[in-house]
C-alpha positions in Angstrom: -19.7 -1.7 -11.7 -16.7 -1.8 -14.3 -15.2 -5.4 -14.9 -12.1 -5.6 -13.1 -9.8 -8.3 -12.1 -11.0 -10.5 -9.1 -7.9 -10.6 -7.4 -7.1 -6.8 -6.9 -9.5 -4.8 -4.6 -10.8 -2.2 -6.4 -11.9 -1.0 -9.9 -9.9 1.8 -10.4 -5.9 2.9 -10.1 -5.6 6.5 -8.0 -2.5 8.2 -9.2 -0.3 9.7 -8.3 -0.7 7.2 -5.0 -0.4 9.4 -2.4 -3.7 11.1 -3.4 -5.2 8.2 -2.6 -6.6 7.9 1.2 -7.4 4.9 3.8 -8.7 1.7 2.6 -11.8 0.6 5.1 -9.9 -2.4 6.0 -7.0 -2.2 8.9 -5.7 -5.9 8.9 -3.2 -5.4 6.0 -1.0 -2.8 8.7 -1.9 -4.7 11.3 -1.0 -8.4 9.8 2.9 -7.8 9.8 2.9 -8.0 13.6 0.3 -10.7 13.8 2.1 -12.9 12.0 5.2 -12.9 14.7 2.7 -14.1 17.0 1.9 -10.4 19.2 -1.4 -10.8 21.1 -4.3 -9.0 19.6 -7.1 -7.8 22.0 -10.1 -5.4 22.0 -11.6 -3.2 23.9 -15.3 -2.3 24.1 -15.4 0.4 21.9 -13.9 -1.7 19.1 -10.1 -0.6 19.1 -7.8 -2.9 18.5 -4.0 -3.4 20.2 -1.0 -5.2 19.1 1.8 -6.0 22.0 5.2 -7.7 21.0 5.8 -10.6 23.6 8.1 -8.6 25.6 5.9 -5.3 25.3 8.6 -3.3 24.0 6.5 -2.4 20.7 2.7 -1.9 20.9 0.4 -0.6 18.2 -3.3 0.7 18.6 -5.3 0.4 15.7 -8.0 3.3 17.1 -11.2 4.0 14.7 -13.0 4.7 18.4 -9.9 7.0 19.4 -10.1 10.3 21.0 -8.5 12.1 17.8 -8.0 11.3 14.0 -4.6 9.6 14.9 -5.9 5.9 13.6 -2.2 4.3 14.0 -0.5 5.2 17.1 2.9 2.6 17.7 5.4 3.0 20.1 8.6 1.2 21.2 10.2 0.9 24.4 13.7 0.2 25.6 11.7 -0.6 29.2 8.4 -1.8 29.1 7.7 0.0 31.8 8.8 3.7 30.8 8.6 6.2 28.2 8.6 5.5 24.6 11.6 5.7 22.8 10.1 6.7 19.7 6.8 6.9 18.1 4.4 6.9 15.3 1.1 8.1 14.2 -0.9 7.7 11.2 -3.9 9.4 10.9 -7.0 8.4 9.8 -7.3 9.1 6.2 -3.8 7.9 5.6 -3.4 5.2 2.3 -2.7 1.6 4.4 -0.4 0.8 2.5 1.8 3.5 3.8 1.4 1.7 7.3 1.9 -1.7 6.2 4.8 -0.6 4.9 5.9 0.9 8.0 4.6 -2.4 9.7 6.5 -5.0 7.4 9.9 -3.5 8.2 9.1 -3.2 11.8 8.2 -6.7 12.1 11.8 -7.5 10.3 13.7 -4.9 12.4 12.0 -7.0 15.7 13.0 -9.9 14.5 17.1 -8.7 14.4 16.7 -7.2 18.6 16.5 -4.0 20.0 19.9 -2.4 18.0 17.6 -2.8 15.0 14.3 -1.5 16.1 15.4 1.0 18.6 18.4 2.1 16.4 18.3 6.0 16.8 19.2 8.7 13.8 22.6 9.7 13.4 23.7 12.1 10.9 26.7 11.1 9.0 26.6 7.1 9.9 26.2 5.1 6.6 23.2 3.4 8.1 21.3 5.6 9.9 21.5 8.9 8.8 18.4 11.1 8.7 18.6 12.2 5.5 18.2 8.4 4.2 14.8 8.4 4.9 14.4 11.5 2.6 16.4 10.3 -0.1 14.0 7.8 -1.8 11.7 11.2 -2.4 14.9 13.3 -3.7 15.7 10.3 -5.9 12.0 10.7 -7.2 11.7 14.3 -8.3 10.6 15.8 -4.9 12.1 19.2 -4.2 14.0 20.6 -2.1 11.9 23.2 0.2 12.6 26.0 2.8 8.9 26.8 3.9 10.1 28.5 7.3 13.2 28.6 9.6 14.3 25.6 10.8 12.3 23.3 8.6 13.8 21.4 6.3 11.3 20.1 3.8 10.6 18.6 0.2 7.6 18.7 -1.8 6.3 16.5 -4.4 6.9 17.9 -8.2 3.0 18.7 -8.3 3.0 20.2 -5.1 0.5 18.0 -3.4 2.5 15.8 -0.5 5.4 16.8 1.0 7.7 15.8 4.0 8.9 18.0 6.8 11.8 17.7 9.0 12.1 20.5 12.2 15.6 21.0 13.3 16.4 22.0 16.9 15.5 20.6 20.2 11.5 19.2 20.9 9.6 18.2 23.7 9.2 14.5 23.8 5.8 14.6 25.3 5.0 17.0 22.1 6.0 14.8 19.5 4.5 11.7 20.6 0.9 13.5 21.2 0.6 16.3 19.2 1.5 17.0 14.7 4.8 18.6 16.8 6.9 16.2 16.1 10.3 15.8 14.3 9.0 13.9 11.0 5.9 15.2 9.3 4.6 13.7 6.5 1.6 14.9 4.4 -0.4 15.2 1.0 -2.7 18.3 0.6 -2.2 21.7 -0.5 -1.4 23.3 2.9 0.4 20.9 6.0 -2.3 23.1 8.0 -5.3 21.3 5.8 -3.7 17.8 4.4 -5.6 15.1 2.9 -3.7 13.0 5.6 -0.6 13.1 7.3 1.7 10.8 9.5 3.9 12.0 11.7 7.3 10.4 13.9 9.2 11.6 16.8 13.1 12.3 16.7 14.6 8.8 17.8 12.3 6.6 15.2 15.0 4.2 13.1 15.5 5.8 9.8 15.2 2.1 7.9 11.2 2.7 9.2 11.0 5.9 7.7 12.7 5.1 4.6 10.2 2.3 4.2 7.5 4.7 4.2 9.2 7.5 1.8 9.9 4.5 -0.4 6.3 3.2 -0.8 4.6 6.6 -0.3 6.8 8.0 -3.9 6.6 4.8 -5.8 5.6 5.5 -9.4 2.7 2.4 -9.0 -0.9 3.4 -9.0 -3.7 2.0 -5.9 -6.6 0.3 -6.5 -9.6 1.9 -4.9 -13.4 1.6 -5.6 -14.4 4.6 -7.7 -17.9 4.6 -6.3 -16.4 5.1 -2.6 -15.5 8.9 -2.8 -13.7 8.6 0.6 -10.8 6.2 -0.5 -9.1 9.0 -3.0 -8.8 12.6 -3.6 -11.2 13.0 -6.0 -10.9 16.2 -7.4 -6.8 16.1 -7.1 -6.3 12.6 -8.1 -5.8 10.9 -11.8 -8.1 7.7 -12.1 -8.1 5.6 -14.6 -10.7 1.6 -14.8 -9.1 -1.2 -13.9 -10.2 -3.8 -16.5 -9.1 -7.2 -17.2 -6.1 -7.8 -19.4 -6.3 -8.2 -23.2 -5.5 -12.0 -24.3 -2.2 -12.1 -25.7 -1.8 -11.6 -29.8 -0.9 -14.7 -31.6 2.6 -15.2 -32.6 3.4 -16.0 -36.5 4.0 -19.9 -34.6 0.9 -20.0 -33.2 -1.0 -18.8 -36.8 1.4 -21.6 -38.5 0.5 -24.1 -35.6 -3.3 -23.2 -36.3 -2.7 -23.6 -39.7 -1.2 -27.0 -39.8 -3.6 -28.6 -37.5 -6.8 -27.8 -39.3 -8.2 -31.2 -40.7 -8.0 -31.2 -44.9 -11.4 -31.0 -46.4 -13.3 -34.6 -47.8 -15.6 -34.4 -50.6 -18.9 -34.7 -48.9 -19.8 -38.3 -49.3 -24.0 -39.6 -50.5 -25.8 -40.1 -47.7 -29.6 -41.0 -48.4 -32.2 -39.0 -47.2 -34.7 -40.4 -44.3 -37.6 -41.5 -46.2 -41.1 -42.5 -45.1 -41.6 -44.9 -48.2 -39.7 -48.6 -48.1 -36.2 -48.7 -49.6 -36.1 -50.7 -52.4 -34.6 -54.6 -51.6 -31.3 -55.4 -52.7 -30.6 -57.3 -55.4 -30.1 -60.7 -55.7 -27.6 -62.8 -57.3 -28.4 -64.2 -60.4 -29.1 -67.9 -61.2 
């Protein structure tokens, strides 16, 4: 194994990031909600679920699920009916990409309901669908027609892009099927993608934005280069992760080194170990 700095989890950088795929690990998406204090439980299959206090958000965390949807979370207006909007990540998605998703959740719970049920509305400063797509825009995605009423952007190397579908959709659909309003993928077909995450109509745009955001940043992932599974390996640009260089002295810290260094003695006679007697001083004379 390289050498690589102890405190980041892997020994190589993927780039660019969304080539990367899922880290084996689900506690980074899941610890956003933890920490506001949501019970965790388990069922026997070893799925996990996360349920806000007053159930109006819950997230499955579903290795053991029924599909490749690994991420499924929902919010409700009543606890008792049908979701308002929802989420899904699928299984090879980067984590990251969901903790993202999950960190501004948690933040959005913590203002009320007109934060984390705040539904799309084109031409409102705030929530306008479009700023979820502008972080990409602002990033060198472009601008894509692919069919009729799709609205889409592509990454400059054509290898992730986001689709929006325009028009009226089954709710059921979008919450169970790729259907939905927001797809996002990386791959060279959204038929065949590497991964891809999808959200229904009414999911707050300041969620979405969060994921555009992390999903185009420039920054690299760490992954392990011996674990094929956590990148796209023959799409992706890796390059080691090794420790950094020690900084080069300044001219001050030469002088410093300089000026400290002890002046040289003239090596002072020192008698050799002998096995024969030393000779007796001599006495004072009478």
């Amino acid at each position: 194994m390289l050498p690589h700095d102890d405190t980041i989890d892997g020994d190589v950088y993927v780039s660019p990031r969304y080539l990367a795929r899922a880290t084996a690990i689900g506690d980074p998406g899941l610890d956003p909600l933890r920490n506001l204090g949501w019970e965790l439980r388990h069922d026997d299959l070893g799925n996990a679920y996360l349920t806000a206090s007053d159930s109006t958000v819950r997230l499955g965390y579903l290795p053991e699920g029924e599909d490749d949807g690994l991420w499924r979370i929902n919010a409700y207006k009543d606890p008792f009916g049908p979701p308002v909007w929802g989420v899904c990540f699928n299984d090879s998605c980067p984590t990251e990409f969901v903790t993202a998703f999950t960190t501004t959740l948690a933040e959005a719970y913590q203002q009320g309901p007109d934060s984390y049920l705040a539904r799309p509305l084109s031409g409102d400063k705030d929530h306008d669908p479009f700023l979820a797509v502008a972080p990409l825009i602002n990033r060198g995605w472009l601008i894509d027609r692919p069919r009729w009423g799709v609205f889409a952007v592509q990454s400059p190397d054509k290898l992730a892009g986001l689709a929006y579908t325009t028009g009226d959709l089954d709710p059921e659909t979008e919450l169970t099927t790729r259907g939905a309003r927001w797809q996002l993928w990386a791959g060279t077909s959204i038929d065949r993608p590497y991964w891809y995450a999808t959200a229904s109509t009414d999911t707050p745009v300041a969620l979405l934005k969060a994921v555009t955001e992390c999903v185009s940043d420039p920054a690299p992932l760490p992954r392990w280069r011996e674990d094929t599974y956590s990148y796209v390996k023959s799409k992706a640009q890796v390059t080691s992760i090794v420790p950094p260089s020690p900084p080069a002295p300044t001219p001050l810290d030469v002088q410093r080194a300089v000026t400290r260094r002890p002046t040289a003695r003239p090596a002072a006679s020192v008698p050799r170990w002998s096995t024969t007697s030393r000779p007796g001083l001599a006495g004072p004379h009478r």
